[in-house]
C-alpha positions in Angstrom: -110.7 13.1 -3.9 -110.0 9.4 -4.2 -112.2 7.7 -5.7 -114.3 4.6 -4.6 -115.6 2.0 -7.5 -117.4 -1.1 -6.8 -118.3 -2.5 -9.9 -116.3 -5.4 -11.8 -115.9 -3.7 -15.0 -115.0 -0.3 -13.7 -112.4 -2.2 -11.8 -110.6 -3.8 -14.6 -111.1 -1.1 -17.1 -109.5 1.7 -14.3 -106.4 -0.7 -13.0 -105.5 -1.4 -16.9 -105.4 2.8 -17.6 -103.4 3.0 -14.2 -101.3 0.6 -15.2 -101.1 1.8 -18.9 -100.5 5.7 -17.6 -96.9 5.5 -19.3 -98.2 4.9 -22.5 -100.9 7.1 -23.8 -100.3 10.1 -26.4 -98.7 12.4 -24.7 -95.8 9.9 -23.1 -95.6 9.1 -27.1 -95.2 12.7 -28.1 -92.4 12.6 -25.2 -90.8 9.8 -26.9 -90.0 12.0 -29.9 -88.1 14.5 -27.7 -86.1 11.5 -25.9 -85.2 10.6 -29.6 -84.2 13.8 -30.2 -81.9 14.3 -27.2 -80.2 10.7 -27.8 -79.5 11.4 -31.2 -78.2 14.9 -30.6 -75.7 13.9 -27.9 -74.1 10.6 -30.1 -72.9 13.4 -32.2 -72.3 15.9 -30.0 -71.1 14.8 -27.1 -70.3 16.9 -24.4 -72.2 19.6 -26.1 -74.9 18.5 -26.7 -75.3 17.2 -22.6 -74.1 21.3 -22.1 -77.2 22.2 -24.6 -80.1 20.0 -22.3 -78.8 21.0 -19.1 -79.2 24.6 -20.2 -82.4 24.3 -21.6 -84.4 21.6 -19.3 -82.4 22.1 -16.4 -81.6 25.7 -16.7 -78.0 24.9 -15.5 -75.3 26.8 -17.6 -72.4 24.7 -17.2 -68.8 24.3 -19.1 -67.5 20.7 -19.4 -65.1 20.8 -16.8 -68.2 21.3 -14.7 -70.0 18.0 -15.3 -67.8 16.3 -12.9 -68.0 16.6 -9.1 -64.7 17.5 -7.5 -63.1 15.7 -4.6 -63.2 18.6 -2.7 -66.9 19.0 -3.2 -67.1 15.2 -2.7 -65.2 15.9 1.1 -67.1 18.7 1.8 -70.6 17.5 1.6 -69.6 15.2 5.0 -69.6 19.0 6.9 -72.8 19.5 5.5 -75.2 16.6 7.0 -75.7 15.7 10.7 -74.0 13.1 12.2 -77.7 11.9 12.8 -78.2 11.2 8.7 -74.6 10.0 8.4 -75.4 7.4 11.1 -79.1 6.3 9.4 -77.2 6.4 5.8 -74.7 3.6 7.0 -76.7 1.6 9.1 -78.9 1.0 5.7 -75.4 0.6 3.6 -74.6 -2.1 6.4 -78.2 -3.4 5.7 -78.8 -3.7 2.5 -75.4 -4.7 1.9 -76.1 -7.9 4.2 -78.8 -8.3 2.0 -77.1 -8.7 -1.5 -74.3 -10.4 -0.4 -77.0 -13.1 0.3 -77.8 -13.1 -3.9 -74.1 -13.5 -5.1 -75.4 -16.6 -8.1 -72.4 -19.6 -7.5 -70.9 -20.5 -10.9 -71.0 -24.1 -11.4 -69.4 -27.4 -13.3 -71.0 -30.3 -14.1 -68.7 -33.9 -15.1 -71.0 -36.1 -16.6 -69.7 -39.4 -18.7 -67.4 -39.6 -20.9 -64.9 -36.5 -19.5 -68.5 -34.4 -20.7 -67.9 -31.3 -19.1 -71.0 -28.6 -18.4 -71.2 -25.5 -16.4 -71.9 -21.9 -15.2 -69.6 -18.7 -14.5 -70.2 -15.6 -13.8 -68.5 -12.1 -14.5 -69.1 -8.9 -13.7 -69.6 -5.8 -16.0 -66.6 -3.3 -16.7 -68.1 0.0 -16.3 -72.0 0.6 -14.3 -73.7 3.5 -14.5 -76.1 5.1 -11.5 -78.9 6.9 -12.5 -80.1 8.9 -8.8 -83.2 11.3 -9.6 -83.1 14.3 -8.1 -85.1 18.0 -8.8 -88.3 17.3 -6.5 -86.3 16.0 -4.3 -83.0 14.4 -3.0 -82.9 10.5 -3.0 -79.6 9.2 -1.1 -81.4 6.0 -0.7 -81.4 5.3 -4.1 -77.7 6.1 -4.1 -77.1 3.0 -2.1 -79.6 0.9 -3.3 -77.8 1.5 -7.1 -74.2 0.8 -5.6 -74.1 -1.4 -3.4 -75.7 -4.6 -5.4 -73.2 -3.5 -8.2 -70.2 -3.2 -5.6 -71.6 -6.7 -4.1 -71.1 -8.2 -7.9 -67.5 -6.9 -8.2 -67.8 -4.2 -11.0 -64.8 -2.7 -11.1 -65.4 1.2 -12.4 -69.0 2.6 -11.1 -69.9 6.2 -12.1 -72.8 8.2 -11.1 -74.8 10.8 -12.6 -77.8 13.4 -11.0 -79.5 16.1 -12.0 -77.5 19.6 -10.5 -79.4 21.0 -7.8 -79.8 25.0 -6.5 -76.6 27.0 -7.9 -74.9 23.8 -9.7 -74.5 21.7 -6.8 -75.3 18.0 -5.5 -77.4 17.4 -2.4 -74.8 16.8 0.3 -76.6 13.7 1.8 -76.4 12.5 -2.2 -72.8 12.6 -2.0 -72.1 11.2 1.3 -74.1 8.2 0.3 -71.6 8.0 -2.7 -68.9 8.2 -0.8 -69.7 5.8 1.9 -70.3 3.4 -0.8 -67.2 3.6 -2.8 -68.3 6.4 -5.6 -65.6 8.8 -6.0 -66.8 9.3 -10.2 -70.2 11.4 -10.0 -71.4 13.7 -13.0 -73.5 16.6 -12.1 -76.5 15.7 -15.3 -79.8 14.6 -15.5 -82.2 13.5 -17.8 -82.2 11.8 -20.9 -78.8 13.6 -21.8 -77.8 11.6 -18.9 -79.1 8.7 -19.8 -77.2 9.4 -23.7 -74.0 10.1 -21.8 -73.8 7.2 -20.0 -74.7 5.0 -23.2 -72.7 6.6 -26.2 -69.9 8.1 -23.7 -68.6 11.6 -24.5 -65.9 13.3 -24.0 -66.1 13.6 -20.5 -68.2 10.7 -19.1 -67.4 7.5 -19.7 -69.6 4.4 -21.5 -70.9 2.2 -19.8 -72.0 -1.5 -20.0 -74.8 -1.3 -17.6 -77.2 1.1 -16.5 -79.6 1.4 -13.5 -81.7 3.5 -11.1 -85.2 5.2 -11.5 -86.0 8.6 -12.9 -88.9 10.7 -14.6 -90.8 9.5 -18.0 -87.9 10.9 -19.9 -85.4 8.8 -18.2 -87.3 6.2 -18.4 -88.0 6.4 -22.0 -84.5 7.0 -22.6 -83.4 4.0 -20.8 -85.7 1.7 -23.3 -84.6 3.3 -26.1 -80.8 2.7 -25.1 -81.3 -0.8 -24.2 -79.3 -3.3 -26.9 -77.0 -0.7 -27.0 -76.1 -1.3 -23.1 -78.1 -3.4 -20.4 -80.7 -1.9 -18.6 -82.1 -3.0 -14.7 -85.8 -2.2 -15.7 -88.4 0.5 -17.2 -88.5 2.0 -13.3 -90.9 4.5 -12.6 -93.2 5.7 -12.1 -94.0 5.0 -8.9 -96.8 3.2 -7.3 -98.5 1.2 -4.7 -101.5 -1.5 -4.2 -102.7 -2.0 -0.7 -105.0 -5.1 0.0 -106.8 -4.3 3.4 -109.7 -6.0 5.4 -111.5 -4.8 8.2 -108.4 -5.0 10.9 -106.5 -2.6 9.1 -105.7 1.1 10.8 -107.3 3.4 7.7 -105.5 6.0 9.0 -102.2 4.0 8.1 -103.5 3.2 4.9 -104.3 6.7 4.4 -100.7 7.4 4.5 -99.2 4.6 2.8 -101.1 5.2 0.2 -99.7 9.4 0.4 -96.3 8.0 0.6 -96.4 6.8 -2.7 -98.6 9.6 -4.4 -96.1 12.2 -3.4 -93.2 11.1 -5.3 -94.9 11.9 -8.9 -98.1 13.5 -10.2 -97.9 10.3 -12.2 -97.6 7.6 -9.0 -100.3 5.6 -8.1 -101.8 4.6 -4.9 -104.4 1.9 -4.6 -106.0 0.4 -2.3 -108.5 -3.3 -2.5 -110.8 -3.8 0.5 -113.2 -6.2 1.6 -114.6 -3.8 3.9 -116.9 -0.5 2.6 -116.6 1.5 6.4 -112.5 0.6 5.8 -112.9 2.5 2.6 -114.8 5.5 3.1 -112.3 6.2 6.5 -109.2 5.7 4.2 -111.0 8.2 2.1 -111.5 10.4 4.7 -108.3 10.3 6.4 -106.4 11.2 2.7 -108.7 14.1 2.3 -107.2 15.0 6.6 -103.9 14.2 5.6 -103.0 16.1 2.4 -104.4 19.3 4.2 -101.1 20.4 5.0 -99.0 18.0 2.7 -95.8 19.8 2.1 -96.2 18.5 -1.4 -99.9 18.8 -1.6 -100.3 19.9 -5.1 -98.0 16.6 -6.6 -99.5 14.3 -4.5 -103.5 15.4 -5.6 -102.6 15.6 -8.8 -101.7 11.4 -8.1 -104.6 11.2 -6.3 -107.0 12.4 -8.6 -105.4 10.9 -11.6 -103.9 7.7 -10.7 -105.5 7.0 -7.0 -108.1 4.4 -6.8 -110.0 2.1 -3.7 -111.9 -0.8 -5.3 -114.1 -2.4 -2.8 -114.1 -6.1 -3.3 -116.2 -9.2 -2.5 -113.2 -11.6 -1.1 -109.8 -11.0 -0.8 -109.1 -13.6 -3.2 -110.7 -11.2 -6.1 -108.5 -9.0 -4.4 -105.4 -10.9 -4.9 -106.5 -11.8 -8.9 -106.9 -8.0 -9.3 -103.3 -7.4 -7.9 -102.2 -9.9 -10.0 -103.5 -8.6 -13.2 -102.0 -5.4 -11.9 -98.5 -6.5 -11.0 -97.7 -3.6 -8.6 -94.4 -1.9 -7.6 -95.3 -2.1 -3.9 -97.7 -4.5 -2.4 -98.7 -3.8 1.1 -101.2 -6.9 2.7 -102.8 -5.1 5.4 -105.0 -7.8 6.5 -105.3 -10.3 9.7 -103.0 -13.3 7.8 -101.0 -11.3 5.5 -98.8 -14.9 5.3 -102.0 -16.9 4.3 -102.6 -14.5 0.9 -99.3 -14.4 0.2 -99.4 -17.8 -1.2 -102.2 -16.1 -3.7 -99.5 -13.5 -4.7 -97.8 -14.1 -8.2 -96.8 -10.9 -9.5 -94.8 -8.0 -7.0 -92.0 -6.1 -7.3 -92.0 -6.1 -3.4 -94.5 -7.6 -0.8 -94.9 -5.6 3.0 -96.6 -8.1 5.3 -98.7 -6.6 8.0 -99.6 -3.1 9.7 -96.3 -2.9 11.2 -94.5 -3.2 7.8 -95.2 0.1 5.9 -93.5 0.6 2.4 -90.9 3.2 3.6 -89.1 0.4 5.7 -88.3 -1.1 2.4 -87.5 2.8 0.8 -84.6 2.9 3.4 -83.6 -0.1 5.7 -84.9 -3.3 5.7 -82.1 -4.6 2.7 -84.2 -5.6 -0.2 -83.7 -3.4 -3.2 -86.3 -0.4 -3.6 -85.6 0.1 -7.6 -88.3 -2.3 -8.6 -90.5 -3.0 -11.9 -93.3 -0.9 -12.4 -96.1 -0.6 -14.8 -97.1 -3.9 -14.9 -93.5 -5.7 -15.7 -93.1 -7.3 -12.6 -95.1 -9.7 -14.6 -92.0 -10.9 -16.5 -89.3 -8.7 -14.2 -87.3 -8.5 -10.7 -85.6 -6.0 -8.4 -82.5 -4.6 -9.2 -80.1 -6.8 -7.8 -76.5 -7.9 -7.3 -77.3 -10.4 -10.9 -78.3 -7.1 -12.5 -74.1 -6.2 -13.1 -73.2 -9.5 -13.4 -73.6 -12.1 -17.1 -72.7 -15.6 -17.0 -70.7 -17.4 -19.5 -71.4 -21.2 -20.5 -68.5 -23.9 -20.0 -68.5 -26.8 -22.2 -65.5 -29.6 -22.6 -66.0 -32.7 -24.2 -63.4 -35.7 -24.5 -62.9 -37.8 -28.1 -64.9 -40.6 -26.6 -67.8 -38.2 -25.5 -67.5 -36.2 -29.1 -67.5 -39.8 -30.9 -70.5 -40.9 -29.0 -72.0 -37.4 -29.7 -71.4 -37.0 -33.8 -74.2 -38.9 -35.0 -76.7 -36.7 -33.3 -75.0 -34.0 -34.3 -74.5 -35.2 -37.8 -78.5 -35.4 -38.3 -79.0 -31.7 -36.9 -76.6 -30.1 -38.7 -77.9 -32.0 -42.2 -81.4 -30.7 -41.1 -80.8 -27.1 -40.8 -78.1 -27.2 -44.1 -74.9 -26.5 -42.2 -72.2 -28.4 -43.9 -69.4 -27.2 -41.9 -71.0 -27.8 -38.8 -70.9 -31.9 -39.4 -67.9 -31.5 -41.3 -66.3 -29.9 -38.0 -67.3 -32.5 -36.0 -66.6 -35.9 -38.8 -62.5 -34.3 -39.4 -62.3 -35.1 -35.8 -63.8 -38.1 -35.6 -61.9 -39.7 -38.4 -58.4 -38.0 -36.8 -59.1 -40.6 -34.0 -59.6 -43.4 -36.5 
């Protein structure tokens, strides 16, 4: 059942082990394994991705099986309705219209002197799209990877999910590739996946950049990769924080709060309420709603584990809480959702209002649904079109501007013991005299 705490302590103690859930023993004792795996397929290769597959995925495959064919690719189109095909491109065309709103300009500055300052930016090579799969099938995240990096102009983008039922690829998982541009999709999961894409083997390339959400292991993977390639974010897993007062449905709390508890036995779902009648109904209606859950025994393990409604005095303690939290999801269910927003400092997303439930943002509003979890969207941001893109600094300077400049220079340089440094600057100078 969830569970209902009133008491400040309680409060700050429980939200700090939610959002510490990733790092306790036995996510350490998976660590070793990730190690293990990373290690193994540097050397190995191709083999060593064969090795995992087999033995976490129970998928016997030969490496000309890794990659999806083009006649697999075509074939998953006969396999969806035209219904999905319809809801998959109207959120292409939607979050599309989104990024293209977060291309970063590059810049130039000319300042005195011919001083020349500036900005450009580039996009990676080669981007690698992590899509979970296993519980279930996540075209969604498909576009959500692809599009920001097709937005940014990376020119070779390859994707890699775990093989489904009898080696295959959920259909709707490769029409969303294809509508999308993907034509390079690996049939792997995992942290072998996760290896592949960094080290590159003999069948999947390297890559410069990799994103999307997964499990513990590919998240633990991912962070032990990064340095070696760039990384969006630790993503995953999952979780939302709901601030209600006493105008919110709790029957729509109820379920928001499910819709985020039955991704992962590790999600978590919580909800801050001014109101004690709002928070025994939401109660309630959880208890209703998992009766028949068609994933009942994930989602209670979330529950029990990770699910949490805090009854607070004021929705401003609410709003400090959530702050110290820094959820995934933030859903303000209250009568001036706009009003507390301006309390808000730390959210991966923000849903204003009853009519604004979490899943818009899963599927169609635009805004990018890989988001920080665990607490980093303290310090981090959506995965976004600036996620497969670097910027390079431009700097010119005339004689007259480096003349003006070398004393300054001089005195730094002298400071930190670096000869050459003046001396690269004073050869020119005297060249001019």
């Amino acid at each position: 059942m969830l569970r209902i705490i009133t008491q400040q302590a309680d409060v700050v103690s429980e939200l700090q082990r939610i959002c510490n859930r990733t790092h306790d023993e036995h996510v350490l004792h998976k660590e070793a394994t990730v190690r293990e795996v990373l290690q193994a397929v540097k050397r190995q290769g191709d083999k060593a991705v064969l090795h995992y597959t087999a033995e976490f995925d129970n998928h016997i495959l030969k490496s000309e099986e890794l990659r999806v064919t083009s006649s697999e690719m075509d074939a998953a189109y006969q396999q969806v309705s035209r219904e999905l095909l319809q809801a998959i491109q109207l959120a292409s065309r939607q979050i599309e219209a989104f990024h293209r709103q977060r291309v970063p300009k590059g810049w130039v500055h000319f300042g005195d002197d011919d001083v020349v300052v500036g900005k450009r930016y580039t996009p990676v090579d080669c981007a690698g799209l992590y899509v979970p799969g296993g519980r279930a099938a996540y075209p969604s995240t498909v576009l959500m990877n692809a599009i920001p990096a097709k937005v940014a102009g990376v020119s070779r983008v390859v994707m890699v999910t775990p093989p489904g039922k009898r080696k295959g690829i959920n259909p709707a998982v490769l029409v969303a590739a294809q509508e999308v541009g993907i034509r390079e999709v690996y049939r792997v999961g995992g942290a072998q996946a996760i290896a592949a894409l960094a080290y590159g083997t003999e069948t999947i390339p390297k890559v410069n950049v990799i994103t999307g959400p997964g499990n513990i292991y590919v998240t633990l993977a991912k962070k032990l990769v990064y340095g070696t390639v760039g990384i969006d974010s630790l993503a995953g897993p999952s979780e939302v924080l709901i601030i209600a007062d006493e105008t919110a449905n709790p029957v729509n709390v109820a379920a928001d709060l499910l819709a985020q508890a039955e991704h992962d036995p590790m999600a978590a779902a919580i909800l801050l309420t001014t109101d004690t009648a709002l928070a025994k109904n939401v109660q309630v209606a959880v208890e209703r709603q998992l009766v028949d859950h068609p994933r009942r025994i994930d989602t209670e393990k979330a529950i029990a584990h990770y699910g949490l409604i805090v009854v607070v005095e004021s929705l401003s303690a609410a709003a400090v809480f959530s702050n110290e939290f820094a959820p995934e999801h933030l859903e303000l269910q209250v009568q001036d959702p706009w009003a507390l927003l301006a309390d808000i400092r730390h959210a991966g997303a923000i849903f204003l209002g009853d009519s604004t439930p979490e899943a818009v943002g899963d599927y169609l509003a635009g805004p990018n649904h890989i988001l920080p979890t665990s607490g980093a969207a303290r310090y981090a941001s959506p995965l976004g079109v600036e996620t497969f893109l670097k910027h390079s600094s431009i700097i010119q300077y005339s004689q007259t501007a480096l003349q003006k400049a070398a004393g300054a220079i001089d005195a730094l340089a002298t400071v930190e013991g670096l000869p050459s440094h003046k001396d690269s600057v004073r050869r020119r100078i005297q060249q001019q005299e």
